[in-house]
C-alpha positions as semicolon CSV with decimal commas, in nm:
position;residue;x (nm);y (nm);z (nm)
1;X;0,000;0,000;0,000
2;X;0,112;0,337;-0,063
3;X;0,199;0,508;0,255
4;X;0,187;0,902;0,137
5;X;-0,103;0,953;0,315
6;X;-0,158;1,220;0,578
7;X;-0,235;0,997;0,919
8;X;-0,052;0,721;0,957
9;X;-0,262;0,484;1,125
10;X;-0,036;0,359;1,360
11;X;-0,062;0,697;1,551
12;X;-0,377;0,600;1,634
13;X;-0,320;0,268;1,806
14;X;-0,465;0,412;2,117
15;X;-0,781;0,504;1,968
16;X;-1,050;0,276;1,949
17;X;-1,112;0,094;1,581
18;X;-0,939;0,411;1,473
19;X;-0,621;0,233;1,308
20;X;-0,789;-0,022;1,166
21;X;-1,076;0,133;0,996
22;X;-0,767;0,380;0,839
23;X;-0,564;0,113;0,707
24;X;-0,908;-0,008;0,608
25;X;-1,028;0,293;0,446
26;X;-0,649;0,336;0,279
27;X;-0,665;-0,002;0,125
28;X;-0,981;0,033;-0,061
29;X;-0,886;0,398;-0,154
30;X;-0,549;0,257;-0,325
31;X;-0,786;0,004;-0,488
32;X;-1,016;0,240;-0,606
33;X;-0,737;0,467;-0,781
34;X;-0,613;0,131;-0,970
35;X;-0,942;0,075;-1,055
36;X;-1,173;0,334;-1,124
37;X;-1,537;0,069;-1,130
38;X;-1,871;0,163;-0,973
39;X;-1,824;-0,147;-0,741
40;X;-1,512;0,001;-0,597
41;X;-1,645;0,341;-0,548
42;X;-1,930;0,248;-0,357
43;X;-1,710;-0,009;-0,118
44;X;-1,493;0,298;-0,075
45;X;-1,764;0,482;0,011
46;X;-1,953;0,237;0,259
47;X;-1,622;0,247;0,435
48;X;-1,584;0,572;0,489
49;X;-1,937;0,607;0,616
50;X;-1,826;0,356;0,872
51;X;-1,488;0,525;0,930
52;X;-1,645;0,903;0,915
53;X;-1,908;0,728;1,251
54;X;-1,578;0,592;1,402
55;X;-1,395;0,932;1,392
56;X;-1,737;1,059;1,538
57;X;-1,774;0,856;1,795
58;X;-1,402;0,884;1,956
59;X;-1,507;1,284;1,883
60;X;-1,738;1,275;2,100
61;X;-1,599;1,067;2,357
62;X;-1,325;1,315;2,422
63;X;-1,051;1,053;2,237
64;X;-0,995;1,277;1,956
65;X;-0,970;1,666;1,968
66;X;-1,232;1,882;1,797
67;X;-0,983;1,989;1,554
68;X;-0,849;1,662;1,499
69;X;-1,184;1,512;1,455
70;X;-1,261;1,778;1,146
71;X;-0,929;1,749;0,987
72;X;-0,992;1,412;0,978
73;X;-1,314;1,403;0,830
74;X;-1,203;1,721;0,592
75;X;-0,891;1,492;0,495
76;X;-1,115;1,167;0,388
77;X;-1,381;1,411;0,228
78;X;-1,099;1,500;0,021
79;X;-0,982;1,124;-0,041
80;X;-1,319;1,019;-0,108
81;X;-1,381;1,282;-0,380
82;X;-1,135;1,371;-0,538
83;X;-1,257;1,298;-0,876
């Protein structure tokens, strides 16, 4: 996998489902580059649903900062459509 991305997931081990819906949500976006199909693109964007509710949910349970909470979502907004 390509590891340019912005958060690393492994400095998130302490955060509940955190790392592994990243990775997650990485692994599908690398696949979805390769391969541009409608099949991909909506699995990409079922995950990040899911990923987008667990950034939301360690938001709110004081895991994550405010800011860090929006610059992740802004950050896999971006990811998720960036043509």
């Amino acid at each position: 996998m390509t590891t340019n991305y912005k958060y690393n997931p492994a400095d998130f081990n302490e955060v509940l489902g955190l790392t592994t819906e990243l990775t997650e949500f990485y692994r599908l976006h690398q696949e979805y580059s390769n391969e541009r199909t409608q099949s991909k693109r909506f699995e990409l964007e079922k995950h990040g649903m899911d990923l987008f509710f667990t950034i939301k949910a360690r938001g709110v349970e004081g895991t994550l900062t405010r800011n860090l909470v929006y610059d992740l979502r802004e950050y896999m907004e971006e990811l998720l459509y960036d043509g």
